[in-house]
C-alpha positions as CSV (number, residue, x, y, z in Angstrom):
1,X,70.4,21.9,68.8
2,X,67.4,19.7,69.5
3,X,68.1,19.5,73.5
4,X,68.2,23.5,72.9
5,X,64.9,23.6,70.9
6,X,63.0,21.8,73.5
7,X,63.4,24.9,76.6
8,X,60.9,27.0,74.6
9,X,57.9,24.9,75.7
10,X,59.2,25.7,79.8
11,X,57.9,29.5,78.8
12,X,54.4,28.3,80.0
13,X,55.4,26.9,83.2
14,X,55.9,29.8,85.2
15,X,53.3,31.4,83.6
16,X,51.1,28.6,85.0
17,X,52.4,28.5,88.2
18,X,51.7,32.0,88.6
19,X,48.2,31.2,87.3
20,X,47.9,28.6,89.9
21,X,49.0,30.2,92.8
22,X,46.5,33.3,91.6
23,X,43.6,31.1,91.3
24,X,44.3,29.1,95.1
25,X,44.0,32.8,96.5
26,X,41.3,34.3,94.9
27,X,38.9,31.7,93.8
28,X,37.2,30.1,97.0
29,X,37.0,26.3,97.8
30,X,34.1,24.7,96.5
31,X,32.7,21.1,97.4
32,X,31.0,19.5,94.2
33,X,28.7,16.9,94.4
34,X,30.5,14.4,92.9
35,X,30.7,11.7,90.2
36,X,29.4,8.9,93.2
37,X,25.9,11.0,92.8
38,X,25.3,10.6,89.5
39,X,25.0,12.2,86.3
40,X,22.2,13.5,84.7
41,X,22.6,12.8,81.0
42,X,19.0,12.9,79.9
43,X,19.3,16.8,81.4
44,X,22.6,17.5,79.9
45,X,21.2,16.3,76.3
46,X,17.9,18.4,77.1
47,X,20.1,21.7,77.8
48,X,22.2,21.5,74.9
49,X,19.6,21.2,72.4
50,X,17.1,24.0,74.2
51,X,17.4,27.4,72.7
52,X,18.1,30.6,73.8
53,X,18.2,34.3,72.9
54,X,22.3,34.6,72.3
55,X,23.1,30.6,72.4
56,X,27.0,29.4,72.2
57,X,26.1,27.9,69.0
58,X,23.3,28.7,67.0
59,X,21.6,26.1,65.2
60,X,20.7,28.4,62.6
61,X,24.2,29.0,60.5
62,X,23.8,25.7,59.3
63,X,20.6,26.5,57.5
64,X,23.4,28.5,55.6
65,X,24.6,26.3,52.6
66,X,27.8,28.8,51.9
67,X,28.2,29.6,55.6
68,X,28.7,25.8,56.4
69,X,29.9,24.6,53.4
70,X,32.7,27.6,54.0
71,X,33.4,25.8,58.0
72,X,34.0,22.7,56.5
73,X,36.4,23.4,54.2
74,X,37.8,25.6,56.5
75,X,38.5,22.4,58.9
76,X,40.0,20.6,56.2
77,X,42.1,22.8,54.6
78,X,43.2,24.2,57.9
79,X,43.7,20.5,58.8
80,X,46.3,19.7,55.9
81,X,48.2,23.0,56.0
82,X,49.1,22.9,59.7
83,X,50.3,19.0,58.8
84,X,52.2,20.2,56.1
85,X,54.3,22.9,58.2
86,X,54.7,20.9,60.8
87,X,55.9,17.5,59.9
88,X,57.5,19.5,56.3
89,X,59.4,21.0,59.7
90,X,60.6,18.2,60.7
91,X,61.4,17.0,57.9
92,X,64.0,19.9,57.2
93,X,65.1,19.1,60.5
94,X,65.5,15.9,61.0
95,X,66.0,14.4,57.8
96,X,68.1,17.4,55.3
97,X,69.3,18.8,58.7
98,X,68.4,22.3,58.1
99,X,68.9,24.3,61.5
100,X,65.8,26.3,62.9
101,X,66.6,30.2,60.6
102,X,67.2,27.9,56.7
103,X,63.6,25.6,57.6
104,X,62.4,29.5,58.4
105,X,64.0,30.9,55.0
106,X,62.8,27.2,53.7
107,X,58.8,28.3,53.9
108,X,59.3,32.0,53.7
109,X,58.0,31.8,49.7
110,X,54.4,30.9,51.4
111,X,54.4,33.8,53.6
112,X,55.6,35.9,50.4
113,X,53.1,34.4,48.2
114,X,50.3,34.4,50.1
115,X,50.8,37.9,51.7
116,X,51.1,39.0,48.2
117,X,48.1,37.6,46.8
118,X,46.0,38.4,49.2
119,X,46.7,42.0,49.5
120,X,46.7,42.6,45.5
121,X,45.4,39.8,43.6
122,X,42.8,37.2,45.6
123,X,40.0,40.3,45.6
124,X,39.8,40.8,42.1
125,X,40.2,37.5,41.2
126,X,36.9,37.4,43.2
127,X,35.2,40.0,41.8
128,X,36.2,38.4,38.1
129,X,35.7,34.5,38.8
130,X,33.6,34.5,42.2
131,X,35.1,33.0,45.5
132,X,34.0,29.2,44.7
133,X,35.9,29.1,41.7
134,X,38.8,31.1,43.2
135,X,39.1,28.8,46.2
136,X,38.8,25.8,44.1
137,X,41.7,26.8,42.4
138,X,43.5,27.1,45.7
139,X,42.6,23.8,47.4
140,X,43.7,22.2,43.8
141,X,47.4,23.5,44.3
142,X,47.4,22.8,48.3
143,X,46.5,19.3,47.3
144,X,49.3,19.3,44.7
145,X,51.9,20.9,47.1
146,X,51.0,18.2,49.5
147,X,51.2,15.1,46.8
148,X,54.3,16.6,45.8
149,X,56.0,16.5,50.0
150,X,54.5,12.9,49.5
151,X,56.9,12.1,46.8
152,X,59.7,13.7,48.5
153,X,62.4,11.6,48.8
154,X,64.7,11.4,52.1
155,X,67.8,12.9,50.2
156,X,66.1,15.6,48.9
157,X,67.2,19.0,47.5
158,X,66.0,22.7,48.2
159,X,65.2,23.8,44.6
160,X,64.3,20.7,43.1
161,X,62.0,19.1,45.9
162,X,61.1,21.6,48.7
163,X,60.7,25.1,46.5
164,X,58.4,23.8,44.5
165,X,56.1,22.8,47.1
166,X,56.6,26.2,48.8
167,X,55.5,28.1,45.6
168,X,52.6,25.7,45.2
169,X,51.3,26.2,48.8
170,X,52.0,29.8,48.9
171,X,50.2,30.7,45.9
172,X,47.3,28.0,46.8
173,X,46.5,29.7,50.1
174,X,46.6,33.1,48.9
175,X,44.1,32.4,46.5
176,X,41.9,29.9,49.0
177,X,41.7,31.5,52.2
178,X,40.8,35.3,51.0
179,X,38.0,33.4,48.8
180,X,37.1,31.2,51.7
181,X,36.8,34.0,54.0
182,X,34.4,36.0,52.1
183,X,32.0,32.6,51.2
184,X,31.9,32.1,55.2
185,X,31.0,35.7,55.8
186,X,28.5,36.3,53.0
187,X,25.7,35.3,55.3
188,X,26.8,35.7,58.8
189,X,25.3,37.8,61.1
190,X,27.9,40.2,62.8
191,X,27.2,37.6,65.9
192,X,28.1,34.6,64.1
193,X,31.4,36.0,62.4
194,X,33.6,34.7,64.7
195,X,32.9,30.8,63.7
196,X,35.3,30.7,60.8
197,X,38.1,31.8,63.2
198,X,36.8,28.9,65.2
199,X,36.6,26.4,62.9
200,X,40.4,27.4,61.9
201,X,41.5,26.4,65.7
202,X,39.9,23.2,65.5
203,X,40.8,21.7,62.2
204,X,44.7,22.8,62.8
205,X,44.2,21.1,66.3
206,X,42.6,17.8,65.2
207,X,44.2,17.5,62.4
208,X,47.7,18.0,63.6
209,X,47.2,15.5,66.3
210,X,45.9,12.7,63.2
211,X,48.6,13.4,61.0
212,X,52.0,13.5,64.2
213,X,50.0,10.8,65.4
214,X,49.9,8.7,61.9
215,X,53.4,9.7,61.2
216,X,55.2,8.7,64.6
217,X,53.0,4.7,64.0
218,X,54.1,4.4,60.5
219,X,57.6,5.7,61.0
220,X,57.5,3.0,64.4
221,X,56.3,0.1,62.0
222,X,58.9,0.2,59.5
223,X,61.8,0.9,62.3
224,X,60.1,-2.8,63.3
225,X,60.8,-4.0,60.3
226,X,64.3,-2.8,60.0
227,X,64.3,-0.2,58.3
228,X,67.3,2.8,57.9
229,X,66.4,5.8,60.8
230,X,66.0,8.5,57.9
231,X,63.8,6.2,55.8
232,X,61.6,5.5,58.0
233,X,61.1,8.4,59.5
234,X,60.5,9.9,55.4
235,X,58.0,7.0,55.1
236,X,55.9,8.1,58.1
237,X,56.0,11.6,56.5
238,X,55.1,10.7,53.5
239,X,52.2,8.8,54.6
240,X,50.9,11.8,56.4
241,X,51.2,14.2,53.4
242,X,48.8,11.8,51.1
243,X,46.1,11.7,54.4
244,X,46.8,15.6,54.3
245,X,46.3,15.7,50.5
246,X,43.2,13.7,50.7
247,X,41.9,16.1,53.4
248,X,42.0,19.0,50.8
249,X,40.9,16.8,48.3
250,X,38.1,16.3,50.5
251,X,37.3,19.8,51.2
252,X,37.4,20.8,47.2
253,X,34.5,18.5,46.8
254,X,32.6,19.9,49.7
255,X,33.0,23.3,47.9
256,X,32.0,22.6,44.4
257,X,28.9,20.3,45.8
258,X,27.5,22.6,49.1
259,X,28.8,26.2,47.7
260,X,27.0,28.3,45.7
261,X,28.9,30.5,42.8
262,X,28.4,34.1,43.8
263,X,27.7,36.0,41.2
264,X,30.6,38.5,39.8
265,X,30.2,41.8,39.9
266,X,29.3,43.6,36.5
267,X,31.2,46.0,34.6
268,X,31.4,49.5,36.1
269,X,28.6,51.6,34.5
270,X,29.0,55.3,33.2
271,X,27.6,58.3,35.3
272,X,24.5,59.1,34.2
273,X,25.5,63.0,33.4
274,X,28.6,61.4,31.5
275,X,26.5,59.2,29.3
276,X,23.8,62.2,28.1
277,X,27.2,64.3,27.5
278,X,28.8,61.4,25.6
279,X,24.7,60.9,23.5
280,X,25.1,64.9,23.1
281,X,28.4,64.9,22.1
């Protein structure tokens, strides 16, 4: 199964190759300079921090305290949810032996859950508590989802050990990210709304690459050390989760410090005409 698993990531090759042949055809050859002639870093700091009309990244969001409060946390959270699917992944795999359809079936309760409470609950939760509040809530039971994979031991069980932590992730995204969403918006020009999507990218990037990275040295120090295969590949799991968990952690306190409450909306007021009928009446 794991030999079998690995032909997916071939799908890019001849996708590139036909990218590279493309590009040797149509894209004619061009002589740089080179590094021997120098670089001009004095000029390349100068360009980066001139201005311009539509700039690749304007200065100005940051004088935003919700708008880059919102990126932040979006980094971080971002950060510790990828870790958690993809090392929880392997963890299904590798350790309980789940093939690829039960670790599917194994996170579908965060799909449900957070599908579900974003479409029917996150919004008026909003409108009741404000976003902060409502996103605070969220990060709380990521964090706890994650301290609970941390405590996971290698011969875990579905419903006592993984389920849980499904629930708690599920139900802590689909109150976070909705809420999160709107905070980044609630100031951001129509040119700037792409940043949150942005800021997504990179924190699931970087903060996959820390936590696989952490994971693969732990589990490589306690195989050292002489350690069984499964617990020390548990161990190196387990150390990510917390560094994952302190991530979110993280980001709750960049929200309740840099975010500001937005105010709830008030209670629906009569029509005018219907409150003179109800004075006449």
């Amino acid at each position: 199964m794991g030999q079998n698993v690995h032909w997916i990531f071939f799908v890019n090759l001849p996708i590139g190759v036909v990218t590279a042949v493309a590009a040797r055809r149509m894209i004619g050859l061009e002589r740089g300079a080179g590094l021997r002639a120098g670089a001009d870093v004095p000029g390349a700091l100068l360009i980066t921090a001139a201005t311009a009309r539509t700039p690749l990244m304007p200065l100005r969001i940051f004088s935003a305290p919700n708008v880059t409060g919102a990126n932040l946390v979006q980094v971080l959270g971002t950060a510790g949810m990828f870790g958690m699917f993809f090392l929880g992944s392997l963890y299904l795999r590798r350790i309980l032996r789940y093939d690829p359809l039960q670790i599917g079936l194994a996170f579908l309760p965060v799909a449900v859950l957070l599908g579900t409470l974003s479409v029917r609950c996150t919004d008026r939760l909003v409108i009741r508590f404000g976003a902060r509040i409502t996103m605070l809530c969220g990060l709380g039971l990521i964090a706890a989802a994650l301290a609970l994979f941390a405590l996971t031991p290698a011969g875990g069980g579905y419903p006592s050990h993984i389920l849980p932590v499904a629930v708690l992730a599920g139900t802590g995204a689909g109150l976070c990210f909705p809420a999160l969403m709107a905070l980044a918006m609630s100031t951001a020009t129509q040119q700037d709304a792409g940043l949150v999507n942005t800021t997504a990218q990179i924190g699931g990037a970087l903060g996959l690459a820390v936590l696989a990275t952490v994971s693969a040295s732990r589990t490589s120090t306690l195989l050292a050390q002489h350690t069984p295969a499964a617990a020390a590949l548990t161990g190196g799991y387990h150390l990510a989760f917390w560094i994952a968990c302190g991530l979110v952690i993280t980001a709750a306190a960049i929200a309740a410090t840099m975010l500001r409450q937005q105010p709830t909306l008030p209670p629906p007021q009569p029509l005018p005409e219907l409150a003179a009928a109800r004075q006449a009446g």
